[in-house]
C-alpha positions in Angstrom: -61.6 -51.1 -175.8 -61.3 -52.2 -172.2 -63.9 -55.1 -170.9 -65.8 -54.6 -168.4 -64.9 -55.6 -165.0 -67.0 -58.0 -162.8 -67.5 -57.4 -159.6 -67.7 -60.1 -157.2 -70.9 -60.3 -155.1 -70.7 -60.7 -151.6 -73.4 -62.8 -149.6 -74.2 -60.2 -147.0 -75.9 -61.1 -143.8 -78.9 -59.2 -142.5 -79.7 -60.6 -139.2 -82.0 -57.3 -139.4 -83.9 -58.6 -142.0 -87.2 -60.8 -140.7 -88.3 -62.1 -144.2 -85.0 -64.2 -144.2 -85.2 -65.7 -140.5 -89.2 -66.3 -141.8 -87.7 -67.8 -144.6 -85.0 -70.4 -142.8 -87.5 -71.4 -139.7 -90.3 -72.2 -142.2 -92.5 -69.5 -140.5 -94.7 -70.4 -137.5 -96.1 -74.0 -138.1 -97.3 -75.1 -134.4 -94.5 -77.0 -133.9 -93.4 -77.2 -130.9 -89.2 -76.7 -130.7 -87.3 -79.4 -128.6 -85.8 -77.9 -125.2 -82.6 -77.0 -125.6 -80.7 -74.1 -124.0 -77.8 -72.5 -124.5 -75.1 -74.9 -123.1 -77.0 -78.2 -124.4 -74.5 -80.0 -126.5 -75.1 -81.2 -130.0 -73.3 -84.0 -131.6 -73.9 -84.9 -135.5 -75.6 -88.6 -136.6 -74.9 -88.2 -140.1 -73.4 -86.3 -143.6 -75.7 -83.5 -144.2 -77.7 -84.9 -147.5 -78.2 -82.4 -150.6 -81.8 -82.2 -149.3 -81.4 -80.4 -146.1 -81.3 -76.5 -146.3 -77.5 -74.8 -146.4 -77.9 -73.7 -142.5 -78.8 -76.7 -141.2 -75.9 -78.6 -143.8 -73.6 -76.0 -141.9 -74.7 -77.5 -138.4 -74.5 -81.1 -139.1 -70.8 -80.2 -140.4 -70.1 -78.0 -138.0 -71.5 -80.9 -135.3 -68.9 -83.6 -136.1 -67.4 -82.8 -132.3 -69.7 -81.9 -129.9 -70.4 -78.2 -129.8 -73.0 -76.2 -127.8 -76.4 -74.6 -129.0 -74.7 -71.2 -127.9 -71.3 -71.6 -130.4 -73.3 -73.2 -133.2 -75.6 -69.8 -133.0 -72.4 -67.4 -132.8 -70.9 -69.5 -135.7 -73.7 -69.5 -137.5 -74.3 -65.7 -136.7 -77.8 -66.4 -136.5 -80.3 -66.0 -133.1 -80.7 -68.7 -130.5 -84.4 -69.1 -131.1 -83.7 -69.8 -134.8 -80.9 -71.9 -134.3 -83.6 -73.9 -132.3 -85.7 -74.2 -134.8 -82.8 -75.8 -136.9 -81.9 -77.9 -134.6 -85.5 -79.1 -133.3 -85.8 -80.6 -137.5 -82.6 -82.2 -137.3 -83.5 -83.7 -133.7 -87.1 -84.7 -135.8 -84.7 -86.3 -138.6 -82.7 -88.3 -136.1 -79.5 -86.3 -138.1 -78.1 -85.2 -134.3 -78.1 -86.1 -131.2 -78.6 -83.7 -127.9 -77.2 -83.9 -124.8 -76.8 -82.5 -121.5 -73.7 -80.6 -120.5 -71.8 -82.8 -117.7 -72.3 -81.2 -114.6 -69.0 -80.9 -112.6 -70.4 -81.8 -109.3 -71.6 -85.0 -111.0 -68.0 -86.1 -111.6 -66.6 -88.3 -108.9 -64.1 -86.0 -106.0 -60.8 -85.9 -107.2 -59.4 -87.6 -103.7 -61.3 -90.5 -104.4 -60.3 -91.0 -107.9 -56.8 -90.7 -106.8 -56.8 -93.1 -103.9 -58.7 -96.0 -106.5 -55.4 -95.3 -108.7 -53.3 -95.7 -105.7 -54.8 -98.7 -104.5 -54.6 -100.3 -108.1 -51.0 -99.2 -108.0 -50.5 -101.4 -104.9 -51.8 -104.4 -106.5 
């Protein structure tokens, strides 16, 4: 007599299904979400604690270099507007940090920066 053979189950991800996005967002509570869009980077503070739901222990891991909102949502495979829900708790826990992307015409010309090595060459 043969046993039975187990078959493995496979966590399968609905992004179809609303219940579960109800279920990982904590439903509407008033709140309102931190503004954050699509290229705002987020860094991690902090080891995700055994308290904190799996998604959002997935994001402070996946945060240890700076990523933006847009790759921890394709990542994650879960929509923007949840993701910013996530990431509006951890912003409320002080377990990330936000910031803004560096603008490149913020960055000094690359002329100047290379006459200021020049010069210090010089010296």
């Amino acid at each position: 007599m043969s046993s039975p053979r187990r078959e493995r189950r496979t966590a399968v991800l609905d992004l179809s299904d609303p219940e579960r996005l109800y279920v990982i967002t904590g439903g509407p509570d008033g709140d309102e979400r931190a503004s954050l869009d699509l290229v705002t980077m987020i860094v991690s503070q902090a080891e995700p604690s055994p308290t904190v739901m799996p998604e959002q222990a997935a994001i402070l891991r996946l945060c240890q270099a700076p990523l933006s909102v847009a790759e921890i949502s394709a990542y994650l495979s879960l929509p923007f507007s949840v993701v910013t829900s996530l990431l509006t708790e951890l912003l409320a826990a002080e377990l990330i940090e936000s910031r803004a992307p560096i603008v490149r015409a913020a960055l000094p010309d690359r002329s100047l920066l290379e006459a200021v090595m020049h010069g210090l060459q010089k010296l």
